[in-house]
N, C-alpha and C positions, 0 to 999 in steps of 0.2 A: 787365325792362329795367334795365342798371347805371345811376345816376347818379353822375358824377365832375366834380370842379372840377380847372380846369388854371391854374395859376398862370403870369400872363404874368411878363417881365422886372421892369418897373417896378409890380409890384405888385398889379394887377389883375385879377382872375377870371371863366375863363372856361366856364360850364359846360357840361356835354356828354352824352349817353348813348348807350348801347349795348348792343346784344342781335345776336344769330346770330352765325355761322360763317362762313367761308370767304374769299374776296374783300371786302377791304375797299372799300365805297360809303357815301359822305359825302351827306348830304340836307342843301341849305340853303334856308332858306323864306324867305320873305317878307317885306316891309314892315310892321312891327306887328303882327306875327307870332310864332310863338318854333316851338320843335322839337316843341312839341305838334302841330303839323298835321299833323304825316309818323305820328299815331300809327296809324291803319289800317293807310297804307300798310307802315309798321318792320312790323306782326305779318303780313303775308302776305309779304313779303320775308326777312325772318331765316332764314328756314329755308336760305336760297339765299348770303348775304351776309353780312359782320361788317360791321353798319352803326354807322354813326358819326354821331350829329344834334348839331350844337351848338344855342343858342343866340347868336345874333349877338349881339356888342356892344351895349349898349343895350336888350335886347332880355328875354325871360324874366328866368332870376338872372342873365345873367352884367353882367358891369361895362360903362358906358361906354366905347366907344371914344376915346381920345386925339383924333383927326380925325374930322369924319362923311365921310367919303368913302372910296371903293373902294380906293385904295390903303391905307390903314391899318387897313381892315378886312381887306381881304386877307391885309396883314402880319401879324394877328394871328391869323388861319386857319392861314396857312403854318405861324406858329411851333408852334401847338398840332398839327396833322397831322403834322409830323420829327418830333414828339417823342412822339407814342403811334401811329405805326403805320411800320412797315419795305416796303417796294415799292412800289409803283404802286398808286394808291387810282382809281375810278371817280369822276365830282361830277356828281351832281345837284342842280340849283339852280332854284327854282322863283321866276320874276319877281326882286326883287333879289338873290336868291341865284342865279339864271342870271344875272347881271353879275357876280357875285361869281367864281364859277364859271370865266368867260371871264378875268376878273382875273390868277385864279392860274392859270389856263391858260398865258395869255398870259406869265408871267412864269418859266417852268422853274424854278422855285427847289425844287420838289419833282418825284416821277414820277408823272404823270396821264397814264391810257392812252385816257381816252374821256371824253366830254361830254355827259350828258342837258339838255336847258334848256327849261324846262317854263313855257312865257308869257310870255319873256325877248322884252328888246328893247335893242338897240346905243345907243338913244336914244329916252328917258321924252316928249319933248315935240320937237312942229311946229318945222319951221325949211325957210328958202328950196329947201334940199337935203334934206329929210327931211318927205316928208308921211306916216309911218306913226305919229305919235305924238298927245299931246295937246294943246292950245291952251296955249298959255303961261297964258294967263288963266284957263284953270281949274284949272291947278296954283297960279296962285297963289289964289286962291282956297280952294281946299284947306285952303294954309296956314295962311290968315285964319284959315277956321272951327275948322282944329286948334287954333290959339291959343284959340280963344275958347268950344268945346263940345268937350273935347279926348275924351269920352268917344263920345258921338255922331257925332264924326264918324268916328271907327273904324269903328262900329258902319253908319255909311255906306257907310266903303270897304269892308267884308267884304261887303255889300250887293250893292255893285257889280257885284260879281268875277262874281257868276251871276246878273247881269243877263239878260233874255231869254231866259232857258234854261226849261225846263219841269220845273223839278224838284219835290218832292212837298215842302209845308212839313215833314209829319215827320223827312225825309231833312234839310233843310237845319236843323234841329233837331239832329239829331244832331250834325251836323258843326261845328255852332255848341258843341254837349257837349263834344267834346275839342276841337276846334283854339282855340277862344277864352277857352272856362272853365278850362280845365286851367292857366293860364299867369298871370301878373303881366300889366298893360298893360304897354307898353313905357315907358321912362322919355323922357321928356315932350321933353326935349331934343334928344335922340339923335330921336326921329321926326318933331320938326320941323329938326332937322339935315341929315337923311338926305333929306325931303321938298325940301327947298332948293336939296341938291345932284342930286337927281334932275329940277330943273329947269332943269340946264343943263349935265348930264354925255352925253357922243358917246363909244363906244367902238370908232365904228368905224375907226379906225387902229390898233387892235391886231387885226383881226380876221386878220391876214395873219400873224401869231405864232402861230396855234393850227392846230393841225397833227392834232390826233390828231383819228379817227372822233366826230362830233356829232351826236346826236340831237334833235330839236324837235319836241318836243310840244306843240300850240297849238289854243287851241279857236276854232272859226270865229266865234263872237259874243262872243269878248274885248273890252270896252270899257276894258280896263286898257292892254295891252299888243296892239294891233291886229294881226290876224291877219296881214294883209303883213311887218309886221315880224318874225316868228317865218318865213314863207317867205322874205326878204330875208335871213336867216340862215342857213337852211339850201341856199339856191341861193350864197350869199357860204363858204362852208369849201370847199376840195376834199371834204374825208370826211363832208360835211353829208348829211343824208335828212329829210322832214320826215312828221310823223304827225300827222294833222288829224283832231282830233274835233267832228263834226257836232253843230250844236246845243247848245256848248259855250261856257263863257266861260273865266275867268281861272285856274280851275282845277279842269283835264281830271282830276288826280290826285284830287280831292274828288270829284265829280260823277261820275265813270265810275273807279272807283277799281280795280276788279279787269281793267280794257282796260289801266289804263294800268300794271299791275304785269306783264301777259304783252308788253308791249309792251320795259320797260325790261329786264325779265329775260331776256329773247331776247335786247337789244342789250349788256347789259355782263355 
């Protein structure tokens, strides 16, 4: 796998790698996360794709984002995507990176022919008109304890993610070897930033912008990103379809990793 730094305008760096051929497909992960977690999935996919994984803003090496919020991260997506890849890219975005995903969907400023959104949700947290999310109060909460055990409570939220599922500790060993060890923590700022604005970000008045074929992938025992909300998605796009993994939580792509590479490889 190549690694490369792309230099934003104003001076900031944004890193990225890549390995395969063919159709170019964009993998973005998660909240304190970096582009190590897509490392399984990149080596069974390459052979099929020229994938492209950044590092989000804040995130692994690349630099702070200017804003924590989806629009500026987007803008810094866009500009590094016009600038190292020619036609229509495929985006898969796993939980923040499926907002991310929808973002630059929604915004045509590049060619995106299709959408995978893998634990994604329009809105992170509960509201009068939105019961698929979480209580305001334990996001904030969250926050608290990110300020105050910033290590631990990563170490929480990765916890989470396979909440209820039956998975074998050595399995979740491994996955804990590349997606957490491989990578920098995130820098401190930007994930309690990013945490802040996911307590009070709605996407869905752009859902009527995004037009091309979407796929949702969601696991039925998501305590992150509730599994209604991943079918609220997929019934809300015309070109929506939704692919539910049984006995699954926040991430189908970890947990059942070889389902969900013939699942994305069929669809883009």
């Amino acid at each position: 796998m190549k690694d490369a730094r792309f230099n934003l305008p104003d001076g900031r760096v944004l890193t990225w790698y890549e390995t395969g051929v063919g159709q170019p497909l964009v993998l973005l992960h998660g909240w304190a996360m970096s582009a190590a977690v897509f490392s399984e999935i990149g080596a069974l996919l390459a052979d099929d794709f020229r994938l492209l994984i950044p590092d989000l803003p804040g995130h692994g090496h690349s630099s702070p984002a200017m804003q924590n919020n989806l629009a500026a991260i987007s803008a810094d997506l866009l500009g590094w995507l016009d600038a190292v890849v020619e036609g229509p890219s495929a985006l898969v975005g796993w939980s923040l990176g499926g907002m991310l995903a929808m973002e630059m969907a929604s915004r045509e400023a590049i060619a995106v022919d299709r959408l995978v959104l893998i634990g994604t949700t329009p809105r992170f947290t509960l509201s009068d008109d939105w019961p698929y999310g979480l209580p305001a109060v334990q996001v904030r909460a969250l926050a608290r304890n990110l300020e105050r055990r910033f290590e631990a409570t990563l170490a929480d939220f990765f916890a989470l993610a396979f909440a209820g599922e039956k998975i074998a500790d050595e399995r979740l060993r491994k996955i804990r070897s590349f997606a957490v060890k491989r990578s920098p923590l995130p820098d401190r700022d930007a994930a309690l930033g990013l945490l802040n604005m996911l307590a009070v970000q709605d996407q869905r008045e752009i859902l009527p912008a995004i037009k091309q074929p979407v796929m949702v992938l969601h696991g039925e025992l998501d305590q992150i990103s509730p599994f209604a909300a991943g079918k609220y998605l997929s019934e809300t796009f015309a070109g929506g379809h939704l692919e539910a993994f049984a006995g699954v939580g926040h991430g189908p792509f970890l947990s059942q990793p070889q389902a969900a590479v013939v699942k994305i490889r069929k669809f883009c």
